[in-house]
C-alpha positions in Angstrom: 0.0 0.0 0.0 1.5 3.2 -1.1 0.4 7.3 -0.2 0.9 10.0 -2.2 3.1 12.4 0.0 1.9 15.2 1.8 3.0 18.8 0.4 2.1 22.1 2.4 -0.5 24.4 0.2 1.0 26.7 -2.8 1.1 30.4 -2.6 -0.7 30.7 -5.4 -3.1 28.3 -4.2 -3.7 30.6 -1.2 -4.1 33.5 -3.4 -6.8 31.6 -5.4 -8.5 30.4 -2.1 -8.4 33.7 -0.7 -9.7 35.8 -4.4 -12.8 32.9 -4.5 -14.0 33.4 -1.1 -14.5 36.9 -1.9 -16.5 35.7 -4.7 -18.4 33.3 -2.9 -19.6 35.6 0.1 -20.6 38.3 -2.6 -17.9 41.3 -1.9 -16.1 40.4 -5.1 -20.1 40.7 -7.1 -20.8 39.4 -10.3 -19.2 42.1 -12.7 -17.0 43.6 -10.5 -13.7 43.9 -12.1 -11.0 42.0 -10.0 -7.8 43.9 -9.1 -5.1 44.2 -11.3 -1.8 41.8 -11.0 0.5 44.3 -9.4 -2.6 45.3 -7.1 -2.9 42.3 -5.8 1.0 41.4 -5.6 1.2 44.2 -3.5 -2.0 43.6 -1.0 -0.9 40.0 -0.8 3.2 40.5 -0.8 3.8 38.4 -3.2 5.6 38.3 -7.2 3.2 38.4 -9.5 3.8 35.5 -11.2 2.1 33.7 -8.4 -0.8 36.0 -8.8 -1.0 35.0 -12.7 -0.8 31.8 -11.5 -4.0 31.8 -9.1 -5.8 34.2 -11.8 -5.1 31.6 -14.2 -7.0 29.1 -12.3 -10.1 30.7 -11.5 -10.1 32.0 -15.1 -10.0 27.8 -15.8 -12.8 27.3 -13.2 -15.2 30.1 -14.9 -15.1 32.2 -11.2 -13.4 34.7 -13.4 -13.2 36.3 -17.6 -11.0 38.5 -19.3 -12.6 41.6 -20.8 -10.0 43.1 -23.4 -6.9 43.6 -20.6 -8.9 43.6 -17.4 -10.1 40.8 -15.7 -14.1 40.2 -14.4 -15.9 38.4 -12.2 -18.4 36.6 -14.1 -21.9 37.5 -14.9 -24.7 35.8 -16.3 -27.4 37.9 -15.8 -28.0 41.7 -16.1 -27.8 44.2 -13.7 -30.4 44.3 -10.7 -31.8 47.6 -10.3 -34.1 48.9 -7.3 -35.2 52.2 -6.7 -36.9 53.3 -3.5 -39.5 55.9 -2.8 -41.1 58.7 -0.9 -41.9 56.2 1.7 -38.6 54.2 3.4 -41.5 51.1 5.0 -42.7 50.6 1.6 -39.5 50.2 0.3 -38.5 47.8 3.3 -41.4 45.6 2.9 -40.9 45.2 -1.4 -36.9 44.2 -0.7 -38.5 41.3 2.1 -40.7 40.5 -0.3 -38.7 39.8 -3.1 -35.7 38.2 -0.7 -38.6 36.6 0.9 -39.5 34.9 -2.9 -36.0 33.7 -3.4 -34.2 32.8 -0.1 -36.6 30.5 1.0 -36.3 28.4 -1.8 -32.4 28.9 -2.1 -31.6 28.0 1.2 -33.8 25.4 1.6 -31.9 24.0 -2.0 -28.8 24.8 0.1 -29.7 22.4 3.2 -30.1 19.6 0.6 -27.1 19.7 -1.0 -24.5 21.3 1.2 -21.8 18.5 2.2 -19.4 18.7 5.5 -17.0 21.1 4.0 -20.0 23.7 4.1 -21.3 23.1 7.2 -18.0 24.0 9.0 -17.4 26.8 7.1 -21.2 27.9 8.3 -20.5 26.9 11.6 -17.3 29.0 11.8 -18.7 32.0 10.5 -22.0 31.7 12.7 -19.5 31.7 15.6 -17.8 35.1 14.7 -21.7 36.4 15.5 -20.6 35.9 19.6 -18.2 38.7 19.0 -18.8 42.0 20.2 -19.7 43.4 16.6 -20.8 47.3 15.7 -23.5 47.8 13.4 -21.2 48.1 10.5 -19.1 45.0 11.4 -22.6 42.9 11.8 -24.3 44.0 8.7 -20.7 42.8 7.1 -21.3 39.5 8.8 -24.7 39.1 8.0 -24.1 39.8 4.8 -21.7 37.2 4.4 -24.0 34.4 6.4 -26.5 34.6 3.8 -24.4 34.7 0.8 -22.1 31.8 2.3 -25.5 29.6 2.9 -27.0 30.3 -0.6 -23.6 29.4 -2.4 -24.4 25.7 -1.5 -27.7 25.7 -3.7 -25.7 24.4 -6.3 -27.1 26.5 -8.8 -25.3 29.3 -10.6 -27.9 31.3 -11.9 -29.7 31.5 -8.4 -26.8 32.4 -6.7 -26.2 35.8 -8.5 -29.7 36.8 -8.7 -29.8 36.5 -5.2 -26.6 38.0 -4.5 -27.6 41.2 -6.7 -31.0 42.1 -4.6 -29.1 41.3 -1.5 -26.5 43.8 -2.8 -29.8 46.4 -3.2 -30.8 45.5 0.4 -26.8 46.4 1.7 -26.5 49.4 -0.5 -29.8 50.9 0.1 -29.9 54.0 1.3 -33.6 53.4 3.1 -32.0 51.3 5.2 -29.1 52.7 6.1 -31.5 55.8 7.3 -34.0 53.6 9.5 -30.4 51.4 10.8 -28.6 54.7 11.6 -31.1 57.2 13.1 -30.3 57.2 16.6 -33.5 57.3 18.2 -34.0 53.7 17.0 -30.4 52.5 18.8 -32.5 50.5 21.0 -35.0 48.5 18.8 -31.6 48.5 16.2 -29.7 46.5 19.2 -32.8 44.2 19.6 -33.0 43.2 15.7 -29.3 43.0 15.7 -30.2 39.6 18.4 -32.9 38.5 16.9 -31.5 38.6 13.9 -28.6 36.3 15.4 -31.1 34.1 16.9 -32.6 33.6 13.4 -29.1 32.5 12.2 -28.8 29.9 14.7 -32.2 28.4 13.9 -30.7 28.1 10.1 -27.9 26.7 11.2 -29.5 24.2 12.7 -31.4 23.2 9.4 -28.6 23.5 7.2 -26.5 20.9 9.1 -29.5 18.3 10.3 -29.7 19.0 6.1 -33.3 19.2 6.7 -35.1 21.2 3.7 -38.0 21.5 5.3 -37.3 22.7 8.5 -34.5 25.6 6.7 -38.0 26.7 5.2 -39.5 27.4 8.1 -36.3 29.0 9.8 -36.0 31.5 7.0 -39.3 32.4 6.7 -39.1 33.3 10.5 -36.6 34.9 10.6 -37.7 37.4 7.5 -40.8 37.9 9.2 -39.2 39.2 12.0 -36.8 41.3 11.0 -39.1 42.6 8.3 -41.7 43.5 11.3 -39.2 45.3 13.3 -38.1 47.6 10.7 -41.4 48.4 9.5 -43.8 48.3 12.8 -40.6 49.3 15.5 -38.3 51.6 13.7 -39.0 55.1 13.7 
């Protein structure tokens, strides 16, 4: 009986690792244009031929195209554009709507398919949420839960529609004015924990790998969340 030997991960291979996450969890979007080679030799310290080298793989794996001399993360579908109103609630209740429509169904996908390497990374990253976070730092974090979760659905197309209207929740301005007004601190800090309470109950779903029950965990914790902005927030 005979094993292949054991040999410590390339630096390129880090590189790649590190350039798909980013990907994956949705702060590298679909068409946002990657950094160049000497950018990234510089953030990551390294010579650029490792760089080509990890580029070079994600172009082979389709994470990543070339567009004339600049280098994109892929796209397959058009540009996701929401405009609010006059009125910040209505706006809040059409974005839970719409993620309402797709998450469900995507995460519940997710919990079927996922395999053990997902779960820990899951598990990890629901840990981090036991941190002392600022509002910034969590909506980071939560951002990256649900885009980590959906990734498992195994299917492409899914994945960046979802990712682009969770971008519009992230990026809206609505939001960011119910979140930030300080006579809402308190109810803010209370959705804040029940939002992390809502992340557990997925968790719990998405490694019992129960469909069903991620259904219902979703849909709860929407509803909540969505009912505290709208009925709590000032």
């Amino acid at each position: 009986m005979t094993f292949d030997p054991i040999s410590r991960q390339t630096v390129s291979a880090q590189i790649r690792e590190q350039l798909l996450r980013r990907i994956v969890i949705g702060e590298l979007g679909p068409g946002a244009r990657v950094p160049s080679e000497r950018e990234l030799s510089e953030q990551f310290e390294v010579a650029r031929t490792s760089v080509r080298e990890a580029i070079q793989g994600l172009l082979s794996l389709g994470y990543i195209e070339r567009r004339g001399n600049r280098t994109w993360v892929s796209e397959r579908l058009p540009e996701v554009a929401v405009r609010g109103g006059d009125d910040e609630k209505v706006f809040v209740r059409q974005l839970f709507e719409t993620r309402r429509l797709l998450e469900v169904p995507i995460f519940s996908l997710a919990a079927e398919r996922s395999d053990d390497d997902d779960h820990a990374a899951v598990a990890a990253l629901l840990a981090r949420f036991e941190e002392p976070l600022s509002l910034p730092e969590f909506r980071q974090l939560d951002r990256e839960f649900h885009t980590l979760i959906a990734s498992a659905c195994g299917n492409p197309l899914l994945i960046e529609l979802y990712g682009k209207v969770l971008d519009q929740l992230f990026r809206s301005s609505e939001f960011e004015t119910l979140l930030s007004d300080e006579r809402n601190t308190s109810v803010v800090r209370r959705i804040v924990q029940d939002a992390i309470d809502g992340h557990r109950a997925i968790v719990a779903a998405y490694l019992q790998g129960d469909p069903i029950a991620m259904e219902c965990a979703v849909a709860g914790h929407l509803d909540t969340i969505e009912h505290s902005m709208v009925d709590d927030l000032g």
